[in-house]
mmCIF entry with sequence, helices, sheets and N, C-alpha, C, O atoms, coordinates in Angstrom:
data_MODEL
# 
_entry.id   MODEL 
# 
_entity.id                         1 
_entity.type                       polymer 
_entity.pdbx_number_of_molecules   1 
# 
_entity_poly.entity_id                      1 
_entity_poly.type                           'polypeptide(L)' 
_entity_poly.nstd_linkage                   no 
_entity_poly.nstd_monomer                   no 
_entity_poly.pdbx_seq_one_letter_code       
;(UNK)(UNK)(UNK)(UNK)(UNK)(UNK)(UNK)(UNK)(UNK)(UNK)(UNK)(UNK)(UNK)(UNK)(UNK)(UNK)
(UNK)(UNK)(UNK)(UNK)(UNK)(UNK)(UNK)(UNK)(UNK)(UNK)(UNK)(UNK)(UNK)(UNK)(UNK)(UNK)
(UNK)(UNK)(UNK)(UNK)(UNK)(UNK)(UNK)(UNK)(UNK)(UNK)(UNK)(UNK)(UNK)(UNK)(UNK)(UNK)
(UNK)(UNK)(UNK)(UNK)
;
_entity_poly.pdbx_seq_one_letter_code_can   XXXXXXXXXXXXXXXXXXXXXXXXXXXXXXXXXXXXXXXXXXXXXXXXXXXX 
_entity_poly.pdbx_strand_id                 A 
# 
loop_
_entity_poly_seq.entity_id 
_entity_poly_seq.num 
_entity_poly_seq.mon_id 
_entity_poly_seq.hetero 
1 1  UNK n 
1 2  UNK n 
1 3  UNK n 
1 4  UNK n 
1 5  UNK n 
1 6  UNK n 
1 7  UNK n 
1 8  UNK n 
1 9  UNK n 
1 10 UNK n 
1 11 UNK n 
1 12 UNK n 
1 13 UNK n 
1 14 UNK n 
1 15 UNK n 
1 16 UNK n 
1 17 UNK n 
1 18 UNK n 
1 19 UNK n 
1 20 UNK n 
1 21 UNK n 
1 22 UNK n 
1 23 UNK n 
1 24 UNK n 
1 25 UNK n 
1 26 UNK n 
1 27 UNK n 
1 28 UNK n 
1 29 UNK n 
1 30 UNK n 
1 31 UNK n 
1 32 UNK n 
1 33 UNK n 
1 34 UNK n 
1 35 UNK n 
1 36 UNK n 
1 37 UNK n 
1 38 UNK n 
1 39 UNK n 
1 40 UNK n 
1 41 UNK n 
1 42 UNK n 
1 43 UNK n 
1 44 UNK n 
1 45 UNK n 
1 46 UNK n 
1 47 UNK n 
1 48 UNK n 
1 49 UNK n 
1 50 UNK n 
1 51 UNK n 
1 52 UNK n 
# 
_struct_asym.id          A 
_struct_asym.entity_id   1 
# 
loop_
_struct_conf.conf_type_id 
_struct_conf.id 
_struct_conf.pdbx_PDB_helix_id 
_struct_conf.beg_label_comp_id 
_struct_conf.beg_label_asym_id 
_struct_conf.beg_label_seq_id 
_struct_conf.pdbx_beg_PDB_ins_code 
_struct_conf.end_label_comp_id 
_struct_conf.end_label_asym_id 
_struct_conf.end_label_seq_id 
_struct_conf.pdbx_end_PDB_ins_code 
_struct_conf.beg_auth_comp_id 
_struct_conf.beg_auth_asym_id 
_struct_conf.beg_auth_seq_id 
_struct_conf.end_auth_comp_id 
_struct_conf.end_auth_asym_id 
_struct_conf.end_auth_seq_id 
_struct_conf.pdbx_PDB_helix_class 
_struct_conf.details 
_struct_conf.pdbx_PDB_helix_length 
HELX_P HELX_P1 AA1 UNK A 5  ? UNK A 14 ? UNK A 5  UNK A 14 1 ? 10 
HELX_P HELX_P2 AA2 UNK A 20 ? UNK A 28 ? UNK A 20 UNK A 28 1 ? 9  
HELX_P HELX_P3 AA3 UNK A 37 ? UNK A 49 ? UNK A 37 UNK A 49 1 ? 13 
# 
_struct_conf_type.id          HELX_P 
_struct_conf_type.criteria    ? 
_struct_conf_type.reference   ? 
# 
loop_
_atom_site.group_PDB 
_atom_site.id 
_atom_site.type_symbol 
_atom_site.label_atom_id 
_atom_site.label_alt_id 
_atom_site.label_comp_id 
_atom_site.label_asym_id 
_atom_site.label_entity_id 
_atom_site.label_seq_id 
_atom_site.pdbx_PDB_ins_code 
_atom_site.Cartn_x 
_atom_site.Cartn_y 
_atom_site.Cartn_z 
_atom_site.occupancy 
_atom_site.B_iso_or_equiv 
_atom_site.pdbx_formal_charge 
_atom_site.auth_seq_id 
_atom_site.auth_comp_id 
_atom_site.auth_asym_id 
_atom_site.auth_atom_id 
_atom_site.pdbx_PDB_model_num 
ATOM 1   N N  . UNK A 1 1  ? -4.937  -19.885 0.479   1.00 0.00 ? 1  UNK A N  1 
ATOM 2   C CA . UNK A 1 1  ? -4.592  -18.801 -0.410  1.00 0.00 ? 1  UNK A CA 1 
ATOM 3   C C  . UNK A 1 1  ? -3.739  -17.791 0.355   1.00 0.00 ? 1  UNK A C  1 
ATOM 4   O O  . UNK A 1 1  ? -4.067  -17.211 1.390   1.00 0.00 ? 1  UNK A O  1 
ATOM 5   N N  . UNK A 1 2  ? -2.452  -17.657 -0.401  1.00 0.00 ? 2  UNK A N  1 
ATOM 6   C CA . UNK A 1 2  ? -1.950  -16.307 0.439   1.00 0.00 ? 2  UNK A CA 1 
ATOM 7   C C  . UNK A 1 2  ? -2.426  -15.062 0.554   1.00 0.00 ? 2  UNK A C  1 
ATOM 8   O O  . UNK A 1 2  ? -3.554  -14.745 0.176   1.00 0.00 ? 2  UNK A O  1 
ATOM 9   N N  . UNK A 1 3  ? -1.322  -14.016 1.260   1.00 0.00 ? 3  UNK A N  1 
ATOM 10  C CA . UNK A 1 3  ? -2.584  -12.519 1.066   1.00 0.00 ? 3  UNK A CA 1 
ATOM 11  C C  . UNK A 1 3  ? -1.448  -11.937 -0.308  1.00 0.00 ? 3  UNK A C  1 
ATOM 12  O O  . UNK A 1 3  ? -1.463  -10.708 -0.378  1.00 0.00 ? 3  UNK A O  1 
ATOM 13  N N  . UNK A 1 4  ? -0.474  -12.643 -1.400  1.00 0.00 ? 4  UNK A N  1 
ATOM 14  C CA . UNK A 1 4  ? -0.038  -12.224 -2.376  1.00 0.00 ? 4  UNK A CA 1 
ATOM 15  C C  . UNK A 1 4  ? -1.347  -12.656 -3.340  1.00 0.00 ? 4  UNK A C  1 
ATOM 16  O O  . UNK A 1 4  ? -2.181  -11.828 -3.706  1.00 0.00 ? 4  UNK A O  1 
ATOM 17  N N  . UNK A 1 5  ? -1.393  -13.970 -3.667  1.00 0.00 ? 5  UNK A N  1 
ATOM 18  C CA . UNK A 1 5  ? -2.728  -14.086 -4.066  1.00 0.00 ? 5  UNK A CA 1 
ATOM 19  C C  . UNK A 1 5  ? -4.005  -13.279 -3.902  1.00 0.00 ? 5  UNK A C  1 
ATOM 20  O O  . UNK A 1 5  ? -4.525  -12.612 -4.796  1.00 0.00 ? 5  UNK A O  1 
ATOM 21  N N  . UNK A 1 6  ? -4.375  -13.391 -2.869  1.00 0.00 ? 6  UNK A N  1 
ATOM 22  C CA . UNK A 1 6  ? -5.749  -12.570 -2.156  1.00 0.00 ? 6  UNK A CA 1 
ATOM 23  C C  . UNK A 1 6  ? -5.682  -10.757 -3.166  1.00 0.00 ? 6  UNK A C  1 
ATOM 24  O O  . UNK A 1 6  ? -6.655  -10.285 -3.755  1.00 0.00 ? 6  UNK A O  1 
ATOM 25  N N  . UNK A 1 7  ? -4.357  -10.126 -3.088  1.00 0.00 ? 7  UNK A N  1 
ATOM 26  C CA . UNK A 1 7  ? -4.179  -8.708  -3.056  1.00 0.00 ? 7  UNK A CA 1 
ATOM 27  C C  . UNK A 1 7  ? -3.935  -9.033  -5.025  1.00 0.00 ? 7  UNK A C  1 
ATOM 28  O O  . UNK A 1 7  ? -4.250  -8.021  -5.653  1.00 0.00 ? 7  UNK A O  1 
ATOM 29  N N  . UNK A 1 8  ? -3.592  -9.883  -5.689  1.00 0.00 ? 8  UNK A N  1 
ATOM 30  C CA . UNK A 1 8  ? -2.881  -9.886  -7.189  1.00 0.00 ? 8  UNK A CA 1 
ATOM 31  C C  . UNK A 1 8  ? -4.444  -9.762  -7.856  1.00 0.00 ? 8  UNK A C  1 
ATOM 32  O O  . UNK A 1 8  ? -4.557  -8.910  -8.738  1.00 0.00 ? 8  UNK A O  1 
ATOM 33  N N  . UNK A 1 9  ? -5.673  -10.557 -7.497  1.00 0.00 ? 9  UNK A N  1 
ATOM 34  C CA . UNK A 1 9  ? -7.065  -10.375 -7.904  1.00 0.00 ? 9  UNK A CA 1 
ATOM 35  C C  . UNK A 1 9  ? -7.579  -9.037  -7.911  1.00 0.00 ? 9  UNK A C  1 
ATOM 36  O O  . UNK A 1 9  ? -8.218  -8.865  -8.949  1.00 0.00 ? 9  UNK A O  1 
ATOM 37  N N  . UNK A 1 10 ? -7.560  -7.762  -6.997  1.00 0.00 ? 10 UNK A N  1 
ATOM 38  C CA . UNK A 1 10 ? -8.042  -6.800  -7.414  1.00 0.00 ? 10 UNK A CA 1 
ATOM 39  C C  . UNK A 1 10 ? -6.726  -5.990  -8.117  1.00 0.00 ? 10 UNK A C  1 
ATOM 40  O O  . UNK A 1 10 ? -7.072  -5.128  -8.925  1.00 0.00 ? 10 UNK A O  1 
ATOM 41  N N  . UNK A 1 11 ? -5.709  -6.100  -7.982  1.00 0.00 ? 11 UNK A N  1 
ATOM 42  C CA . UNK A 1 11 ? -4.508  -5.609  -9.098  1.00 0.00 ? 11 UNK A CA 1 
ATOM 43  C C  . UNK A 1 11 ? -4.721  -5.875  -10.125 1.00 0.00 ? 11 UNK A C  1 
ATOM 44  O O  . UNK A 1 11 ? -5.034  -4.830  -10.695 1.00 0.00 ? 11 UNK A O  1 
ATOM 45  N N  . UNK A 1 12 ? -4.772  -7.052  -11.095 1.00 0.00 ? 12 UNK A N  1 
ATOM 46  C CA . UNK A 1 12 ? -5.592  -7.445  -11.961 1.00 0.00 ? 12 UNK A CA 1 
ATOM 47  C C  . UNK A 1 12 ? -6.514  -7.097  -12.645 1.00 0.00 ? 12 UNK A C  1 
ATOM 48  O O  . UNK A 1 12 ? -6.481  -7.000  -13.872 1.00 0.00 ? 12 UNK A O  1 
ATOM 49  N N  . UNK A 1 13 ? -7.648  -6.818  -11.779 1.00 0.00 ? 13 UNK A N  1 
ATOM 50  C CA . UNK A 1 13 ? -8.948  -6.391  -12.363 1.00 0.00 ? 13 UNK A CA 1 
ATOM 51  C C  . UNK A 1 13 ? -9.166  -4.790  -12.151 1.00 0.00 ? 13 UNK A C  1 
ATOM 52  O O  . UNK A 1 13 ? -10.221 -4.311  -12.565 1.00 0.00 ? 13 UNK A O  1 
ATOM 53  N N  . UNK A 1 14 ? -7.931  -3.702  -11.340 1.00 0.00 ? 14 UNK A N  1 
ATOM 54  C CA . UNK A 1 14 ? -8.350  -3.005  -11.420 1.00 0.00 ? 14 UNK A CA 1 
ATOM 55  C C  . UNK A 1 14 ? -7.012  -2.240  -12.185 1.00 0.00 ? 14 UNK A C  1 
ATOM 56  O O  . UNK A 1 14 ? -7.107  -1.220  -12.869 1.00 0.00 ? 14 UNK A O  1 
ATOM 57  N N  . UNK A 1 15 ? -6.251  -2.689  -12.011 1.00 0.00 ? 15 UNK A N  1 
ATOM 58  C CA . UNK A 1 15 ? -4.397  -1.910  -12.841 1.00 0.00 ? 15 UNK A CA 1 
ATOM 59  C C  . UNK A 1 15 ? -4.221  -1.226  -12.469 1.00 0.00 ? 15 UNK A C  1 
ATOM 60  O O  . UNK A 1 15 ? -5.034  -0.924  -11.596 1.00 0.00 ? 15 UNK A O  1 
ATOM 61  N N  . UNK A 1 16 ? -3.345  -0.501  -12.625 1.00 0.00 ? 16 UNK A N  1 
ATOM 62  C CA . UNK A 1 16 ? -2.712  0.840   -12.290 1.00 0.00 ? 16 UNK A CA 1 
ATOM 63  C C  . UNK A 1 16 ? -1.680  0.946   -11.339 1.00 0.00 ? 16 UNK A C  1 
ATOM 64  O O  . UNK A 1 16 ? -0.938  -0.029  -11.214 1.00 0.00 ? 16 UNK A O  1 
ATOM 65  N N  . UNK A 1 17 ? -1.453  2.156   -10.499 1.00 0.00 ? 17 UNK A N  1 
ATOM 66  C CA . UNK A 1 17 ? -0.062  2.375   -10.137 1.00 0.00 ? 17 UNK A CA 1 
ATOM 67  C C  . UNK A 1 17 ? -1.054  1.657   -8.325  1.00 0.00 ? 17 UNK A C  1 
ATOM 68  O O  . UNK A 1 17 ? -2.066  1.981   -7.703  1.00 0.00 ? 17 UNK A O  1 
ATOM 69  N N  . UNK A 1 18 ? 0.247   0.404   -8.150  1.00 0.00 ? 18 UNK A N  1 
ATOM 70  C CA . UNK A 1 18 ? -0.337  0.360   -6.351  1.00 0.00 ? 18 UNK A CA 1 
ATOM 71  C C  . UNK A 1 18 ? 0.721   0.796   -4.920  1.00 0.00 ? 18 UNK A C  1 
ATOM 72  O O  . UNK A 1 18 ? 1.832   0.326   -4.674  1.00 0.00 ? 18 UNK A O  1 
ATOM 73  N N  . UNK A 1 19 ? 0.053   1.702   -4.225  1.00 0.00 ? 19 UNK A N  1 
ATOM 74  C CA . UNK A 1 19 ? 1.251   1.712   -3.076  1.00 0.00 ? 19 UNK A CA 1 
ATOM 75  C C  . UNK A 1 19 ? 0.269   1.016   -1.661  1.00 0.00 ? 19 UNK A C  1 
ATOM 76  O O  . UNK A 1 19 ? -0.787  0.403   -1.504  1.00 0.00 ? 19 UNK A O  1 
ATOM 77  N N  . UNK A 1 20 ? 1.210   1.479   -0.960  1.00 0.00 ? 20 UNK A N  1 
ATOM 78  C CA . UNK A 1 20 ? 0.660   0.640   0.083   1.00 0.00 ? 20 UNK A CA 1 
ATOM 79  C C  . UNK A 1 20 ? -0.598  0.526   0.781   1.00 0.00 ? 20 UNK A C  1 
ATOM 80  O O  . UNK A 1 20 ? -1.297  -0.395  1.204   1.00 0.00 ? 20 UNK A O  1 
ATOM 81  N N  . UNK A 1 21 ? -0.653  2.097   0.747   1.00 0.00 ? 21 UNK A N  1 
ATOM 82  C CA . UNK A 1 21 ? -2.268  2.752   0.976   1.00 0.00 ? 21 UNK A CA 1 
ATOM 83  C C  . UNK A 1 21 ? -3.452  1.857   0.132   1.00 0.00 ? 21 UNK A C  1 
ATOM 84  O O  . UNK A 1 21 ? -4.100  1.069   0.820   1.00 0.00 ? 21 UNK A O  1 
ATOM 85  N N  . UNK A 1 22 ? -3.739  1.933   -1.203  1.00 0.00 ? 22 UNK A N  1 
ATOM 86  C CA . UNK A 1 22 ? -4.246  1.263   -1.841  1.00 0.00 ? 22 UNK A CA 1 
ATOM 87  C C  . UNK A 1 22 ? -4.208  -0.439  -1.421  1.00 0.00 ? 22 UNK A C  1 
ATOM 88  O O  . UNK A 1 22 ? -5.212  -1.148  -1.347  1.00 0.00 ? 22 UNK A O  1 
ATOM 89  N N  . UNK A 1 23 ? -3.014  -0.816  -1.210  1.00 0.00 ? 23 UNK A N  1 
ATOM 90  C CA . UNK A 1 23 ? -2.897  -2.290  -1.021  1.00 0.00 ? 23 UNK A CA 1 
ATOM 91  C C  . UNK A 1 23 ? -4.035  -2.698  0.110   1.00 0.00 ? 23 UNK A C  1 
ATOM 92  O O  . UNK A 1 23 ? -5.114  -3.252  -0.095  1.00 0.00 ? 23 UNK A O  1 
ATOM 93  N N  . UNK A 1 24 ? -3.472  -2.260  1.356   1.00 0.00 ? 24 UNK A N  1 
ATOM 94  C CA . UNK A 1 24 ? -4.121  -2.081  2.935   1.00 0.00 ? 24 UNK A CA 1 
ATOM 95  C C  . UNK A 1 24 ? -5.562  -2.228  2.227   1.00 0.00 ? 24 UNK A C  1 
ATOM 96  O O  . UNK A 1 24 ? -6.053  -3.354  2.145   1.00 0.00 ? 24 UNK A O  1 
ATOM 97  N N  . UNK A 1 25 ? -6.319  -0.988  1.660   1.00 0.00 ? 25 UNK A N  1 
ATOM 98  C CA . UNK A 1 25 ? -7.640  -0.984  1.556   1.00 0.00 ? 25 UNK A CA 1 
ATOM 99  C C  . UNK A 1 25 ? -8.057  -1.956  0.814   1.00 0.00 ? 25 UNK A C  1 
ATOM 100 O O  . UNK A 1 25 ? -9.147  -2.458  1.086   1.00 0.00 ? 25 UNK A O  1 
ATOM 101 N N  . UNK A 1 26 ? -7.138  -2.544  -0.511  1.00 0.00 ? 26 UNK A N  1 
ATOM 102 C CA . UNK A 1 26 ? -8.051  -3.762  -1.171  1.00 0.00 ? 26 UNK A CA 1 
ATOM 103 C C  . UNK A 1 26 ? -7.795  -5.252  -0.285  1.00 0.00 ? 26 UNK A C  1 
ATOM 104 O O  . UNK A 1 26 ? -8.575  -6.195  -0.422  1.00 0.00 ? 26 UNK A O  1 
ATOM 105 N N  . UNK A 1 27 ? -6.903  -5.299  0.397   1.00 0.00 ? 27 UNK A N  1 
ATOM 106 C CA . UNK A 1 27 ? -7.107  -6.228  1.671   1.00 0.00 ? 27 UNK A CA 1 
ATOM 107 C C  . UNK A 1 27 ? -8.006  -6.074  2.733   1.00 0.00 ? 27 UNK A C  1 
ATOM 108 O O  . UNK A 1 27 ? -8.475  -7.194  2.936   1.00 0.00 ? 27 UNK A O  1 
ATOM 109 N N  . UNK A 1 28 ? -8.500  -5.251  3.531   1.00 0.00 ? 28 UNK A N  1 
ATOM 110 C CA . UNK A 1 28 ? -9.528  -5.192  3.865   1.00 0.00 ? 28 UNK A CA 1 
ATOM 111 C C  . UNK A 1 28 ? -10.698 -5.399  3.473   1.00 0.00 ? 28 UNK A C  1 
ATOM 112 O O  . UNK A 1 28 ? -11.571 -5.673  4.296   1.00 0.00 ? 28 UNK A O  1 
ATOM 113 N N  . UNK A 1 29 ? -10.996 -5.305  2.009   1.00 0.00 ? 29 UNK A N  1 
ATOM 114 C CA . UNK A 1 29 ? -12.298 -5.402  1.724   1.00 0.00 ? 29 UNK A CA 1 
ATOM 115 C C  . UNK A 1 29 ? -12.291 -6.978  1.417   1.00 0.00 ? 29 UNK A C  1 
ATOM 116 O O  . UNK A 1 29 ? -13.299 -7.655  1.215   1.00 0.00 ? 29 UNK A O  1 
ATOM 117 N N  . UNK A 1 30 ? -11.019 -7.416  1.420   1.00 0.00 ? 30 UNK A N  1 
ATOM 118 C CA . UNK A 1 30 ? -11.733 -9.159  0.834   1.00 0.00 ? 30 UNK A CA 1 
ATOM 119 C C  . UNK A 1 30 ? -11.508 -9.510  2.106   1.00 0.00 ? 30 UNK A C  1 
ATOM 120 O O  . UNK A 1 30 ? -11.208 -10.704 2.090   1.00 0.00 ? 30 UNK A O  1 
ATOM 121 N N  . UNK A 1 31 ? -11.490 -8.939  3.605   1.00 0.00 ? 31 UNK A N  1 
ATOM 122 C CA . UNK A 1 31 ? -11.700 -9.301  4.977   1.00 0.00 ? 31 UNK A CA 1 
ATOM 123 C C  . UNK A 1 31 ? -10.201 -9.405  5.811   1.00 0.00 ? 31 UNK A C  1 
ATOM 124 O O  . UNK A 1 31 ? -10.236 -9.797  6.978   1.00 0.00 ? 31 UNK A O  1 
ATOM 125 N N  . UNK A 1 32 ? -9.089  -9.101  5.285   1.00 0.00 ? 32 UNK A N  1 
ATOM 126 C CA . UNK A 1 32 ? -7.674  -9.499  5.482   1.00 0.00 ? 32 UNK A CA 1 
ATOM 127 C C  . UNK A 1 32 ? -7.275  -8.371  6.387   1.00 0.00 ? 32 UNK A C  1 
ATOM 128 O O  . UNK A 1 32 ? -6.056  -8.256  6.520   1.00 0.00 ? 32 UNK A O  1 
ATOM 129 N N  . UNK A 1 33 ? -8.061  -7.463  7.077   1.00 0.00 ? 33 UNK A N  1 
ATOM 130 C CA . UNK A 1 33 ? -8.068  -5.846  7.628   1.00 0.00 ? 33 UNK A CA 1 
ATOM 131 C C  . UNK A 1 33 ? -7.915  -6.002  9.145   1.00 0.00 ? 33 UNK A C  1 
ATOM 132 O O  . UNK A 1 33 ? -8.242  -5.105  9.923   1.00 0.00 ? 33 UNK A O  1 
ATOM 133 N N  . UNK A 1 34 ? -7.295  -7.430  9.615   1.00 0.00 ? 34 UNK A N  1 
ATOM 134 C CA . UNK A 1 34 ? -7.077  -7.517  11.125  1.00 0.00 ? 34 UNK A CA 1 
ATOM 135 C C  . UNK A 1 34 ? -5.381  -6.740  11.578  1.00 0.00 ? 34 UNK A C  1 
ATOM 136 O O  . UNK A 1 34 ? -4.344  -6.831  10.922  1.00 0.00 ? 34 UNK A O  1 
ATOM 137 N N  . UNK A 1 35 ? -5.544  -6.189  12.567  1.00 0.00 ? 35 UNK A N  1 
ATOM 138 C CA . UNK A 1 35 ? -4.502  -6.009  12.965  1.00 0.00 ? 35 UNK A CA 1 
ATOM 139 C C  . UNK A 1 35 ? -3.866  -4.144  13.501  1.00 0.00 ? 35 UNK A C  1 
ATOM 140 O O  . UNK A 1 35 ? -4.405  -3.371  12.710  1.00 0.00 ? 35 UNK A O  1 
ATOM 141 N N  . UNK A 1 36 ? -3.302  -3.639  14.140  1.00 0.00 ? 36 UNK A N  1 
ATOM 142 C CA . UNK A 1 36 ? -3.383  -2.212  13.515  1.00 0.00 ? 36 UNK A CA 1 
ATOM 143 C C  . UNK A 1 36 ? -2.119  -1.645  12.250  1.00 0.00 ? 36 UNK A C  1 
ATOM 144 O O  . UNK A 1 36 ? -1.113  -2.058  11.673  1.00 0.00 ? 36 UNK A O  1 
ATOM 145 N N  . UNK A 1 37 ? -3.080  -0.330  12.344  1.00 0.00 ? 37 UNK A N  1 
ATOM 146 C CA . UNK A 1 37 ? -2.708  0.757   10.840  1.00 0.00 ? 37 UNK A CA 1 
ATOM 147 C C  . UNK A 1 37 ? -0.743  -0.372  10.229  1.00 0.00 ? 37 UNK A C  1 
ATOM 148 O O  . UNK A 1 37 ? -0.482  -0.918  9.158   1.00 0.00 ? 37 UNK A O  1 
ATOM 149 N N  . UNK A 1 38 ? 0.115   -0.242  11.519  1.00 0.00 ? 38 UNK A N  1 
ATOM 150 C CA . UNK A 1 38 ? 1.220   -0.626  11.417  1.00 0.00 ? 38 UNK A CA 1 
ATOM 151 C C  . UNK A 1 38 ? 1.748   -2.538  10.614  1.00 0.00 ? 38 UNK A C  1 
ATOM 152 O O  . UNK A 1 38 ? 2.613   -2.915  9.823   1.00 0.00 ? 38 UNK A O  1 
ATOM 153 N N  . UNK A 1 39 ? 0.628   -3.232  11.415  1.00 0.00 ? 39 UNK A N  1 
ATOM 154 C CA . UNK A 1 39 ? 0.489   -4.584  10.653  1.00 0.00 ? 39 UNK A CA 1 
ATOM 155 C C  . UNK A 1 39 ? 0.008   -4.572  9.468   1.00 0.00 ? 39 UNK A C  1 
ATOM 156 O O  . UNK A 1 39 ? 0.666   -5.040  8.540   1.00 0.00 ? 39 UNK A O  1 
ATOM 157 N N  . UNK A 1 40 ? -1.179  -4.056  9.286   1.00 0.00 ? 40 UNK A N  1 
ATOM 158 C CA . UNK A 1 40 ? -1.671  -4.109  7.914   1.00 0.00 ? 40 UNK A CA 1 
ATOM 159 C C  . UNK A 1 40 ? -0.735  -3.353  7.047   1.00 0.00 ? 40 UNK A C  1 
ATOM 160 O O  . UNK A 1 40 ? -0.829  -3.742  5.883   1.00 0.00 ? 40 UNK A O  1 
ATOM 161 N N  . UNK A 1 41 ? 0.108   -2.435  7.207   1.00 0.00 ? 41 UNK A N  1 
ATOM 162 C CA . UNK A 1 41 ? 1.073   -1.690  6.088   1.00 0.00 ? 41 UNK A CA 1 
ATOM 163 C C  . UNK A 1 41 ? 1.861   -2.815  5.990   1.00 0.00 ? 41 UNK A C  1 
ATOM 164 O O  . UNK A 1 41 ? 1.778   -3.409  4.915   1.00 0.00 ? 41 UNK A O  1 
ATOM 165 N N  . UNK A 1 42 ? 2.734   -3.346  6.969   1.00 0.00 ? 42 UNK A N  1 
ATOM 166 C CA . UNK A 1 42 ? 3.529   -4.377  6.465   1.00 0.00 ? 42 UNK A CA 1 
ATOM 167 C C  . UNK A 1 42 ? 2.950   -5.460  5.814   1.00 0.00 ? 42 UNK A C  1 
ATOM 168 O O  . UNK A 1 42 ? 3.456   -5.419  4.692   1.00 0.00 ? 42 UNK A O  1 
ATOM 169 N N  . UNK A 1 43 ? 2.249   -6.328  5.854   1.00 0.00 ? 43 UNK A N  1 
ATOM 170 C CA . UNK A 1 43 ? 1.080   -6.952  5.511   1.00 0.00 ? 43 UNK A CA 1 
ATOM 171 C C  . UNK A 1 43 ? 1.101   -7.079  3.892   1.00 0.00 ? 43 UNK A C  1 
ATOM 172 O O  . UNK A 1 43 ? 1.325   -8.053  3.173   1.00 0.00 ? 43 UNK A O  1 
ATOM 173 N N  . UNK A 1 44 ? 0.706   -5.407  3.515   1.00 0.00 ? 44 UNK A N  1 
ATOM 174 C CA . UNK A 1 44 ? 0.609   -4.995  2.599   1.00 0.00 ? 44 UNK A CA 1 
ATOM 175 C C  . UNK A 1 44 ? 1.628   -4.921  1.358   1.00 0.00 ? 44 UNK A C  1 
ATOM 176 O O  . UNK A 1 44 ? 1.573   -5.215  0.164   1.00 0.00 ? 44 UNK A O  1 
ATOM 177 N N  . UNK A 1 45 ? 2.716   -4.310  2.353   1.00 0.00 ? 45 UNK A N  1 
ATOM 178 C CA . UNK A 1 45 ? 4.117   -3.891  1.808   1.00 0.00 ? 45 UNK A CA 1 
ATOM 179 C C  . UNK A 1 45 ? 4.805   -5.382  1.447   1.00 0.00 ? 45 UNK A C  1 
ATOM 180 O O  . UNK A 1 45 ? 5.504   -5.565  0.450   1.00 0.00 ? 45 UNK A O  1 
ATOM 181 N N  . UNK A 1 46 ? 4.575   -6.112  2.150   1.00 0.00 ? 46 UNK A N  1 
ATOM 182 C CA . UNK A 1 46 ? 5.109   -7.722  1.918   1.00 0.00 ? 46 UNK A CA 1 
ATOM 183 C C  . UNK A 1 46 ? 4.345   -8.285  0.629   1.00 0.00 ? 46 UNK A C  1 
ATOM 184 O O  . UNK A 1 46 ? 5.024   -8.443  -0.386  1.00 0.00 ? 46 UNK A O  1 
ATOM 185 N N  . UNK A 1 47 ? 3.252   -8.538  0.602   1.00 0.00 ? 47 UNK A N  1 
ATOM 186 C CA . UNK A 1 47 ? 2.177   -8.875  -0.320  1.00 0.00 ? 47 UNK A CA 1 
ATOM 187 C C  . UNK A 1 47 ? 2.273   -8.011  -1.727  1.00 0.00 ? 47 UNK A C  1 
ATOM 188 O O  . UNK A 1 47 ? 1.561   -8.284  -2.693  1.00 0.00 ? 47 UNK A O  1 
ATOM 189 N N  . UNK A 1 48 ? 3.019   -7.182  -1.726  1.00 0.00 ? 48 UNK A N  1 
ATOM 190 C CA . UNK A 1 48 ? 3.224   -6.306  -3.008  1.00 0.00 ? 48 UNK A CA 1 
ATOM 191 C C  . UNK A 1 48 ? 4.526   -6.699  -3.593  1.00 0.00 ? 48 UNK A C  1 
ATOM 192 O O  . UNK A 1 48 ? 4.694   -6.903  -4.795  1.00 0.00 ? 48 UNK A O  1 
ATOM 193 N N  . UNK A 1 49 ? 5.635   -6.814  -2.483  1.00 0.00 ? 49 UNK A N  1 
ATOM 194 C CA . UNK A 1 49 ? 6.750   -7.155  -2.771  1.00 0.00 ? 49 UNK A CA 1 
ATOM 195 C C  . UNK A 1 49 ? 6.914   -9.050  -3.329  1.00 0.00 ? 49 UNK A C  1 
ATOM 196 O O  . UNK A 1 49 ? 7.768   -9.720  -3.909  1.00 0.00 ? 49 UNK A O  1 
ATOM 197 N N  . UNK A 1 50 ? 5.846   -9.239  -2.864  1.00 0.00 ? 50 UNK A N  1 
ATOM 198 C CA . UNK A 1 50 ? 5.702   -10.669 -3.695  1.00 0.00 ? 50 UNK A CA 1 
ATOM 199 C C  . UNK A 1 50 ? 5.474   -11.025 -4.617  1.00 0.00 ? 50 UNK A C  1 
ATOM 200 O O  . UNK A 1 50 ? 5.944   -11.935 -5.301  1.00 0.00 ? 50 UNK A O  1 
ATOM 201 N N  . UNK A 1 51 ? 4.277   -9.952  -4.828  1.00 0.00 ? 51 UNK A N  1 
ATOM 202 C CA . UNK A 1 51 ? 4.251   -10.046 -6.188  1.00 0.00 ? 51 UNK A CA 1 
ATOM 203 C C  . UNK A 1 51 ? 4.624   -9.535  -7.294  1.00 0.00 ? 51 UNK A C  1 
ATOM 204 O O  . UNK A 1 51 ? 4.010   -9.650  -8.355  1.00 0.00 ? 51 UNK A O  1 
ATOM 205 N N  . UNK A 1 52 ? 5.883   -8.805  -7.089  1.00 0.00 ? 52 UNK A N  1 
ATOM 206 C CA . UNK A 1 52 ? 6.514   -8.013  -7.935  1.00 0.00 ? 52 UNK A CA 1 
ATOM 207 C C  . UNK A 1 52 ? 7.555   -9.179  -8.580  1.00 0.00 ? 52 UNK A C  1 
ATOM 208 O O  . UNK A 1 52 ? 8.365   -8.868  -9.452  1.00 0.00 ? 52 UNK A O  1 
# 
């Protein structure tokens, strides 16, 4: 499973407006939270842009 997949499940179930901040934290909680503040934003920022 990718982390576009992994991150589109709580987008989904929770809607609304997502930035990166938000992204980072709902990746962490399904365990995807390795790396520092700087990886996980990109991480994030990639995984959003995918699924757009």
């Amino acid at each position: 499973m990718t982390i576009a997949q992994i991150l589109e499940q709580p987008i989904r179930a929770l809607g609304g407006t997502w930035d990166t901040r938000r992204a980072v934290t709902a990746l962490r909680d399904a365990g995807h939270g390795d790396g520092n503040q700087r990886q996980q934003g990109k991480r994030a920022r990639k995984a959003l842009r995918d699924l757009a």
